[in-house]
C-alpha positions as CSV (number, residue, x, y, z in Angstrom):
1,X,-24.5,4.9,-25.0
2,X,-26.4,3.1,-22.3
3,X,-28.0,-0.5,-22.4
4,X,-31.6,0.1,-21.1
5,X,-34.4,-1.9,-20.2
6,X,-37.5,-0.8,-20.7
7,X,-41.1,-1.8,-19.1
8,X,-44.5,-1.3,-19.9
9,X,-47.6,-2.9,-20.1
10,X,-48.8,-0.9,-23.1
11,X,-47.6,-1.5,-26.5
12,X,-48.1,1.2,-27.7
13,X,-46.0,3.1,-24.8
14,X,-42.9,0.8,-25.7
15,X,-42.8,1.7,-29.1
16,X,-42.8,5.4,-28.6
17,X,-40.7,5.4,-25.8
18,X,-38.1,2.9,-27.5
19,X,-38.1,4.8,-30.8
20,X,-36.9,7.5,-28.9
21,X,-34.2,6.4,-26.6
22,X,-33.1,4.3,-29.5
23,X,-32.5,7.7,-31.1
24,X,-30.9,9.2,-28.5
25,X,-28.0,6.1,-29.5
26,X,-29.1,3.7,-26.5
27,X,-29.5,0.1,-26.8
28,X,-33.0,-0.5,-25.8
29,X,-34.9,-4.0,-25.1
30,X,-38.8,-3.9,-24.0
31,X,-40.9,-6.1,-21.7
32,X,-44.0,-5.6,-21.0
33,X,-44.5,-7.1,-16.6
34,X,-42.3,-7.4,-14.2
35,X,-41.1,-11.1,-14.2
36,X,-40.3,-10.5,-17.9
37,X,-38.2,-7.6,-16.8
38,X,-36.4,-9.5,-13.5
39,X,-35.9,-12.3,-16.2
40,X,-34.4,-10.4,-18.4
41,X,-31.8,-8.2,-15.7
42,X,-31.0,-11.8,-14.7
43,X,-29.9,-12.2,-17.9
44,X,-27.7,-9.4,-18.8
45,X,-26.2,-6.3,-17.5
46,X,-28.3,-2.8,-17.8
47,X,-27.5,0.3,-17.0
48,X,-30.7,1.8,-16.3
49,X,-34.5,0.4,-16.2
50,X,-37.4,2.5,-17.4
51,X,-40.7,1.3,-15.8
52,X,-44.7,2.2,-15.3
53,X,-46.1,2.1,-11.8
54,X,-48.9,-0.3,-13.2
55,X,-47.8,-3.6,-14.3
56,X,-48.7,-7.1,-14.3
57,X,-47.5,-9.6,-11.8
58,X,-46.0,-6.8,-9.8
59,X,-46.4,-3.4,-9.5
60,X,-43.8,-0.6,-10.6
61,X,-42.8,-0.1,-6.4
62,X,-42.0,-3.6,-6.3
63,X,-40.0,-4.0,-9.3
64,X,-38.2,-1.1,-8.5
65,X,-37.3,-2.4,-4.7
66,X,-36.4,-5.4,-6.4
67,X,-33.8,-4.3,-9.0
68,X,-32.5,-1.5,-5.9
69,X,-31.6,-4.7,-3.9
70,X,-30.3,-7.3,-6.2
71,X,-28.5,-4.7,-8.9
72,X,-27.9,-1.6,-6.8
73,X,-25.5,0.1,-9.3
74,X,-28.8,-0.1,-12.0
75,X,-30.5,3.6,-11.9
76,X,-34.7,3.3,-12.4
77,X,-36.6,5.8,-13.6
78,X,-40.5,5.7,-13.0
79,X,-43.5,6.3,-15.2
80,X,-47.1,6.6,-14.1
81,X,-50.4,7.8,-15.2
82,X,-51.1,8.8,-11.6
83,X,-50.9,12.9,-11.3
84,X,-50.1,12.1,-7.1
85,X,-47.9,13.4,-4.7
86,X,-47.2,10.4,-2.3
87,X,-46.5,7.8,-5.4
88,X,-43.6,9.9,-6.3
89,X,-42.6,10.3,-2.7
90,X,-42.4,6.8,-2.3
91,X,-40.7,6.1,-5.5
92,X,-37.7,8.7,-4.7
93,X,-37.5,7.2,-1.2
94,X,-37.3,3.5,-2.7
95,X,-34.4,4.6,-5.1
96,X,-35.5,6.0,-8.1
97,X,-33.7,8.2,-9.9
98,X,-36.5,10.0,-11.7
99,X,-40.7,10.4,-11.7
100,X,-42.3,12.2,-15.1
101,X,-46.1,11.4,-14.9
102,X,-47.8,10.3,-18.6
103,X,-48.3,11.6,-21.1
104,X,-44.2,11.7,-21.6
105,X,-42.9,13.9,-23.9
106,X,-39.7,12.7,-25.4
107,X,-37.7,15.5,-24.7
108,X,-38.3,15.0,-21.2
109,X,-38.5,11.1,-20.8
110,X,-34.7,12.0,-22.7
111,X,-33.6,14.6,-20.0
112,X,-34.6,12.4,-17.5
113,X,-32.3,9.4,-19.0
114,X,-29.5,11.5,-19.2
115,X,-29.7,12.9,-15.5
116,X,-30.1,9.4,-14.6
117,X,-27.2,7.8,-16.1
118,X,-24.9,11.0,-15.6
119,X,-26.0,10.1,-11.5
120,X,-25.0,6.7,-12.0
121,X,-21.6,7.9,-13.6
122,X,-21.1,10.3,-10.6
123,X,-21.7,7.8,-8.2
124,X,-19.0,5.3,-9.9
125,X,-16.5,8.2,-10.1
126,X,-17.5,8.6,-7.1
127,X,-16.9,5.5,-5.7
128,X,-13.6,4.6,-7.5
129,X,-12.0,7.4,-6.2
130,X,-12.9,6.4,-2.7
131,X,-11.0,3.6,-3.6
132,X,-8.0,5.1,-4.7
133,X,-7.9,7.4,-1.7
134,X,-8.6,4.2,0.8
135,X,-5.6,2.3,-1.8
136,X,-3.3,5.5,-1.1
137,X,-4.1,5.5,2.9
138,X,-2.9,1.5,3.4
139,X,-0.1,2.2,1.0
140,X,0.8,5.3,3.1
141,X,0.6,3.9,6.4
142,X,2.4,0.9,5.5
143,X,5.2,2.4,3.6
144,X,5.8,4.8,7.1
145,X,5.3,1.8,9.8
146,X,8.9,1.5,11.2
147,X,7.7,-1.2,13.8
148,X,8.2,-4.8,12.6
149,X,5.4,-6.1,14.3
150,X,3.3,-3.1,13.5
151,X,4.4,-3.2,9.8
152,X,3.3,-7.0,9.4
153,X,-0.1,-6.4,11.2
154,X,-0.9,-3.4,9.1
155,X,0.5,-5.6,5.7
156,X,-2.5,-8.7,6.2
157,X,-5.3,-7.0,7.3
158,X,-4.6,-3.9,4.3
159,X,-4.2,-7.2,1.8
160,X,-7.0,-9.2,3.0
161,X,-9.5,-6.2,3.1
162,X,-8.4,-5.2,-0.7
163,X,-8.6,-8.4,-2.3
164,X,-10.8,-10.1,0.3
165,X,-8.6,-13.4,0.7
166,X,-9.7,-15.6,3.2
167,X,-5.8,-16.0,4.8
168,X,-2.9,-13.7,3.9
169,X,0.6,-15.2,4.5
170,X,3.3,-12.6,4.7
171,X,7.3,-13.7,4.3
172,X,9.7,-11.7,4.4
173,X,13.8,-11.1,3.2
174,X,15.9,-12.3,5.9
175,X,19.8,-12.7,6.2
176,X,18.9,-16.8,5.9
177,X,16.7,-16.4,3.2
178,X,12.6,-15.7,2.5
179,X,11.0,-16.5,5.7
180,X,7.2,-16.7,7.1
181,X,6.7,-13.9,9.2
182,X,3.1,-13.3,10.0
183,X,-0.5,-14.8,8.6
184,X,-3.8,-13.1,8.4
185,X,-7.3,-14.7,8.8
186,X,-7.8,-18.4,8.8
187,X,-4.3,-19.5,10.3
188,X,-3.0,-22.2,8.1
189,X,-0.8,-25.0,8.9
190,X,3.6,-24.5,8.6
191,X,3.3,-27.4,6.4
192,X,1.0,-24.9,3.8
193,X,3.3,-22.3,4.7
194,X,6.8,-24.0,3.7
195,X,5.0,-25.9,1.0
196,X,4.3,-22.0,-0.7
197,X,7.3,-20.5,0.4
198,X,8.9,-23.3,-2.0
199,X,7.1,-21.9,-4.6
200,X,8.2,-18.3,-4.6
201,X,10.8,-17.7,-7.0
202,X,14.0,-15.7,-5.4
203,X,13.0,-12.8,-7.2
204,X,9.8,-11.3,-9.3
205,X,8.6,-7.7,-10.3
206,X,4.8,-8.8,-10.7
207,X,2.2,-11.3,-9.3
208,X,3.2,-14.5,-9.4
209,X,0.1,-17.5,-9.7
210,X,1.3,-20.2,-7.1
211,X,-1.6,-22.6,-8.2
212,X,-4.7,-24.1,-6.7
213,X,-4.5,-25.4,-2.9
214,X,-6.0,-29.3,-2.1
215,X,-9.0,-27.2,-0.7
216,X,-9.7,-25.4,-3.9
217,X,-8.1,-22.1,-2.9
218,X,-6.0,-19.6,-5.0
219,X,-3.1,-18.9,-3.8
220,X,-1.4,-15.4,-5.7
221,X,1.8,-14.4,-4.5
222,X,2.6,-10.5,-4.8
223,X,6.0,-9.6,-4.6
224,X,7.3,-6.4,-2.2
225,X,10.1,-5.5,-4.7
226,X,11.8,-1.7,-4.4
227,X,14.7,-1.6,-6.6
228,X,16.1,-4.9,-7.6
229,X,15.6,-6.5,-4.6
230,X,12.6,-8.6,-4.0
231,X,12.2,-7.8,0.1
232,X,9.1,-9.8,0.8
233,X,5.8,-11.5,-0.4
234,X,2.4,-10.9,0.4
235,X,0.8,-14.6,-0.4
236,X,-3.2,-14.3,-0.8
237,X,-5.6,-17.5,-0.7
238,X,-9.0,-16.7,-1.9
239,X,-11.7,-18.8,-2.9
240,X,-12.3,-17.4,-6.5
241,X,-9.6,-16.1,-9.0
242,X,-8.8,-12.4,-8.0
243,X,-10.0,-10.0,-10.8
244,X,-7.2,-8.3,-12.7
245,X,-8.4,-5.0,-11.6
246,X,-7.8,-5.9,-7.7
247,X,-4.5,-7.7,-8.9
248,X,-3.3,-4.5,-10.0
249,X,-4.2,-2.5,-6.5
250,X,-2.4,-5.7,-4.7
251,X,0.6,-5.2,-7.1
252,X,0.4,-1.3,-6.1
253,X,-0.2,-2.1,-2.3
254,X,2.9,-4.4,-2.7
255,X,5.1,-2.1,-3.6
256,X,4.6,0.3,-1.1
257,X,5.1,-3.1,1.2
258,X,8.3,-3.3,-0.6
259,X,9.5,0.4,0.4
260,X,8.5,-0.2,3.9
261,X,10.5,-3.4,4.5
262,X,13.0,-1.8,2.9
263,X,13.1,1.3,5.1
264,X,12.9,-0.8,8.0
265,X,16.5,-2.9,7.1
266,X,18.2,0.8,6.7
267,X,16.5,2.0,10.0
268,X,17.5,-1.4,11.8
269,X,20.4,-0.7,10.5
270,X,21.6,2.7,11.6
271,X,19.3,2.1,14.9
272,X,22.1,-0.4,15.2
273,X,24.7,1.8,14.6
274,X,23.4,4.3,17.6
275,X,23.4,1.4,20.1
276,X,26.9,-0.2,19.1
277,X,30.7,0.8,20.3
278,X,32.6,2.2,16.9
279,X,35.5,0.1,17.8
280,X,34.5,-3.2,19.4
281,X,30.9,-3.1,17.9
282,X,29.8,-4.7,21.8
283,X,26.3,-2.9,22.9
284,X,27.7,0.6,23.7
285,X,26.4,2.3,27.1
286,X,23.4,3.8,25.6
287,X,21.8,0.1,24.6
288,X,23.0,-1.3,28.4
289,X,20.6,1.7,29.8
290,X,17.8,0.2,27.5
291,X,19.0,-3.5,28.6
292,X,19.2,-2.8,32.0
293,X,15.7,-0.9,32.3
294,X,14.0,-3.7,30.4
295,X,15.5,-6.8,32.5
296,X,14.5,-4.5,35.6
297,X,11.4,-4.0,35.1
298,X,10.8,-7.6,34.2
299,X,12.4,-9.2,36.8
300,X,10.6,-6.4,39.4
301,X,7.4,-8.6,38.1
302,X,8.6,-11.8,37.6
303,X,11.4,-12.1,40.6
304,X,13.7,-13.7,38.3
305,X,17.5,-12.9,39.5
306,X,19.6,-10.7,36.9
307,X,23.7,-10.1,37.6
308,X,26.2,-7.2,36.3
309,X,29.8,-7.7,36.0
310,X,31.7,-4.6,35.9
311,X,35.4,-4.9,34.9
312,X,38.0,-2.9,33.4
313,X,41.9,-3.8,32.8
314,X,44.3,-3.5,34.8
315,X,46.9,-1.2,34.1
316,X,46.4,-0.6,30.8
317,X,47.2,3.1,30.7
318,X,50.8,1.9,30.6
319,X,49.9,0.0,27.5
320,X,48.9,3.0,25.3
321,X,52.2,5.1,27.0
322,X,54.5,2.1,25.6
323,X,53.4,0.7,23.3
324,X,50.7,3.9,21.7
325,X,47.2,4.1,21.5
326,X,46.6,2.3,18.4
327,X,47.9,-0.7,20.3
328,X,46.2,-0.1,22.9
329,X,42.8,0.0,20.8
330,X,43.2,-3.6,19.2
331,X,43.9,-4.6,23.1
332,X,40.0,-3.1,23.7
333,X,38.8,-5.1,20.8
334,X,40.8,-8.3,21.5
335,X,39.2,-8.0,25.5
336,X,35.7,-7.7,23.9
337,X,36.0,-10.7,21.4
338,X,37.0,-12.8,25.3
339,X,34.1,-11.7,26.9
340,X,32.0,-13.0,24.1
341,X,33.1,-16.2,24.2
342,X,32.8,-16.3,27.8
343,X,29.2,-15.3,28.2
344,X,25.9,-16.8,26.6
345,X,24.0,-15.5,23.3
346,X,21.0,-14.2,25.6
347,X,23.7,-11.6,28.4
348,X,24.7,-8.2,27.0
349,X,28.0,-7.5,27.0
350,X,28.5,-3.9,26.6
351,X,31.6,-1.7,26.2
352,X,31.0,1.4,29.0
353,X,33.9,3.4,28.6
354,X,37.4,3.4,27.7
355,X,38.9,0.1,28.7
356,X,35.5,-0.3,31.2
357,X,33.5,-3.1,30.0
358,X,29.6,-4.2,31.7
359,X,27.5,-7.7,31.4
360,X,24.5,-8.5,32.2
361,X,23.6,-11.9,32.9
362,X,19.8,-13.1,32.8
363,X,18.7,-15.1,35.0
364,X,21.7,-15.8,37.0
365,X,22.5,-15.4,40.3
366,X,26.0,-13.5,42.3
367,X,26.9,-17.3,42.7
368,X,26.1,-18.1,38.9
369,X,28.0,-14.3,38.5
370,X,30.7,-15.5,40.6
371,X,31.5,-18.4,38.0
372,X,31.1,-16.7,34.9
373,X,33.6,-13.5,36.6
374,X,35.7,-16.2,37.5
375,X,35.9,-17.6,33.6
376,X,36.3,-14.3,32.4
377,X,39.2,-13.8,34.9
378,X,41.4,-16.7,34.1
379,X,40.8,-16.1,30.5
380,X,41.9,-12.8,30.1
381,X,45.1,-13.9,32.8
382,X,45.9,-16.9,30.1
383,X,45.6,-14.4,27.2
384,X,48.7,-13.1,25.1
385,X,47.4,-10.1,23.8
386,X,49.0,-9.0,20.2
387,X,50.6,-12.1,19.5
388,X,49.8,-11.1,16.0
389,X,51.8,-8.1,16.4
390,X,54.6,-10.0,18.3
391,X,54.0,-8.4,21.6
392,X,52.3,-11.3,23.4
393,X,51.2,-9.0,26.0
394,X,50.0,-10.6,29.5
395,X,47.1,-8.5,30.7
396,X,44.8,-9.1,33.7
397,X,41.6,-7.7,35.2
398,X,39.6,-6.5,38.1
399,X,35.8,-7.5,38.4
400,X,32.8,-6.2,40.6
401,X,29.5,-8.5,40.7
402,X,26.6,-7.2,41.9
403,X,22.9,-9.1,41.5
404,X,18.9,-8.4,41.6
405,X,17.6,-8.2,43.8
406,X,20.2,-9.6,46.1
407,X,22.5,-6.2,46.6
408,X,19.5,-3.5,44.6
409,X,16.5,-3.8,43.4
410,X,16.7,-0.6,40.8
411,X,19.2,-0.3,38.0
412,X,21.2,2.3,38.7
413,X,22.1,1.2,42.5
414,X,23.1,-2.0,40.9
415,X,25.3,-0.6,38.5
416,X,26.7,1.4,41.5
417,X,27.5,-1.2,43.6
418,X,28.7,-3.3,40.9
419,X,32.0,0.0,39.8
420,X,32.4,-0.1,43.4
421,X,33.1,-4.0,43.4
422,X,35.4,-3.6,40.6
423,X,36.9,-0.7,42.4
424,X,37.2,-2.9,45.6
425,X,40.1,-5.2,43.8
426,X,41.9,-2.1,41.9
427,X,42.7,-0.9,45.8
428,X,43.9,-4.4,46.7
429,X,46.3,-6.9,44.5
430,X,44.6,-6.8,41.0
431,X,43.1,-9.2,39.0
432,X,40.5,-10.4,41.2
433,X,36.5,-10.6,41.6
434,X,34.7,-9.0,44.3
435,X,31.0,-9.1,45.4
436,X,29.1,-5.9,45.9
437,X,28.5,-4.5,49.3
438,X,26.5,-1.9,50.5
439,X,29.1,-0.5,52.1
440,X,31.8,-0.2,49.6
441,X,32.5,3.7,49.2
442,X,32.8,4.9,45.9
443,X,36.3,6.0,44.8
444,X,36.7,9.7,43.6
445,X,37.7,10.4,40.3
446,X,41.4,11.0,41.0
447,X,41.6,8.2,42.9
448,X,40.0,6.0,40.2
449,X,42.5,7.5,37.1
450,X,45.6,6.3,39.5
451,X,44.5,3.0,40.1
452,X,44.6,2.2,36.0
């Protein structure tokens, strides 16, 4: 059943053509000119509008254009006395779903009703499964987006086009708690920010209603839960309530939300596994090639000095022989907890192989080097190594500096010249720093395994 309106100056016209779209079980109301019909779509919804060409006030074409701007979704069909070609053109072209020229018979005036409204319905199917498909696109993309950044982007603008909020605020699970990560469209202020963030209970499974803002906003907080864990919120602040119906494609969208953060931790997580050393969990020598091409390439543009230590322990092949290798592996992970407390948060300190160990220090030159080398030094000297164990093992080491762009300006020449500093002291007394040299001759393998 369909709610229609129908139009016609002639009584006579709206009885018969009421009686028999009534019987065809549609609600029917008749008008007879066209400001009584615009008063009465104003009124209420309709579903499709039956009208002559010839009315009062305004004419069919107008009255048609009308209801095609205002209520798009309304279907019209058109009735005229006029047995013309370029009327019916015009009509089509306007929007109408239908032309039958008088006199109507009801069979056909019902025909054309039905093709009408089963238009209308194709079109809505139509549309709503546009929907769906555009819903299971943003879901898609977000739930593969393995990029932070990316992921947050995509996250806003999906949530701001679907429920057309003026700002989106995105927060997500971190290892200090729910944090704001990232807002979308009209930027609002931390203090908004914190204030909602205070409001989003530690966990939920379904929108949660956050209340009214001073400037009359909504704000509706859906929750990015996969599993039992709550991984982030997507915060929306519209102007107008958000219709259940969209609340229910935000819930959807913030779920799939909710799978990508997720996926994200466990690939942060085992991308953090490939870049760290098994047994001293430093940066392993994979990560220091990533480092070490990033902080050349930046300081290339920005002529900011960078510095490598190189170092490795001396003699410590005669710690596995006496006292065995698992020894000799808590020595490697007691050296790397020194150099961490020797170095700042910002350097990489990086395990490079067997007892060979590699930091890069930003933004400090071989004299700045020279300094930290010589802290690292005297701490590993001071060191009793296994006290734990009762072993109390004195242990020293050998260190090679080399700076950008002060002895190379590429990567790998400086990594170069800093082994073959480090080299430099295993030839002389031990447990000394030296500064690269262009000169310095690398050792040969052989060479290098006997002076451990």
């Amino acid at each position: 059943m369909a709610r229609i309106l129908l139009v016609d100056d002639e009584k006579l016209s709206r009885a018969v053509y009421g009686d028999c779209l009534a019987e065809a079980a549609h609600e029917v109301e008749a008008v007879g000119s066209a400001p009584e019909a615009l008063a009465a779509l104003a009124g209420k919804p309709f579903d499709l509008v039956v009208t002559d060409l010839l009315l009062p006030g305004m004419d069919g074409m107008g009255l048609l254009a009308h209801v095609k701007e205002s209520w798009p979704r309304v279907e019209v069909v058109v009735i005229t006395a006029l047995d013309k070609v370029d009327p019916a053109v015009r009509a089509i072209k306007s929007g109408a779903a239908e032309y039958l020229v008088k006199p109507v018979s009801p069979e056909s005036l019902s025909h054309a009703v039905s093709r009408a409204l089963t238009t209308r319905r194709l079109l809505d199917e139509n549309a709503s499964l546009k929907q769906h498909v555009q819903l299971m696109e943003m879901g898609q993309r977000l739930a593969t987006t393995l990029d932070p950044a990316a992921l947050h982007q995509a996250a806003t603008a999906s949530f701001r086009q679907l429920l057309e909020a003026t700002s989106v605020l995105l927060y997500t699970r971190q290892p200090s708690g729910m944090q704001w990560v990232r807002s979308g469209g009209d930027t609002p202020p931390a203090e908004l920010a914190a204030e909602l963030l205070a409001r989003l209970p530690a966990q939920a499974r379904g929108p949660v209603r956050l209340g009214d803002l001073p400037d009359g906003r909504h704000a509706l907080a859906f929750p990015a839960f996969e599993g039992n864990t709550t991984w982030g919120y997507a915060v929306t602040l519209a102007p107008a309530p958000i219709p259940e119906a969209a609340v229910g494609k935000g819930a959807y969208l913030a779920g799939q939300l909710g799978l990508a953060l997720k996926n994200l931790g466990r690939f942060a997580e085992v991308e953090d596994l490939a870049y760290l050393d098994d047994l001293t969990h430093l940066f392993n020598r994979r990560y220091l090639e990533l480092a070490l091409d990033q902080e050349g390439r930046t300081a290339a543009s920005t002529r900011v000095p960078f510095s490598l230590l190189f170092l490795d322990l001396d003699h410590f092949k005669s710690v596995n022989d006496t006292h065995g290798h698992l020894a000799g592996s808590k020595v490697l992970v007691e050296m790397a907890a020194l150099l961490k407390r020797c170095v700042r948060d910002e350097d990489v300190v990086a395990r490079y192989g067997g007892d060979e160990y590699v930091v890069l220090l930003r933004n400090a030159d071989s004299g700045g080097a020279l300094k930290v080398g010589e802290r690292v030094r005297r701490t590993v000297e001071t060191h009793k190594f296994l006290a734990r164990e009762g072993l109390r093992l004195h242990l020293t080491t050998c260190i090679g500096v080399a700076s950008f762009p002060e002895h190379a300006t590429d990567t790998v020449g400086l990594l170069d010249l800093a082994d073959r500093a480090m080299y430099r002291g295993k030839k002389g007394e031990r447990n000394l720093i030296y500064v690269a040299s262009r000169d310095f001759e690398a050792s040969p393998p052989e060479r290098r395994e006997a002076l451990r």
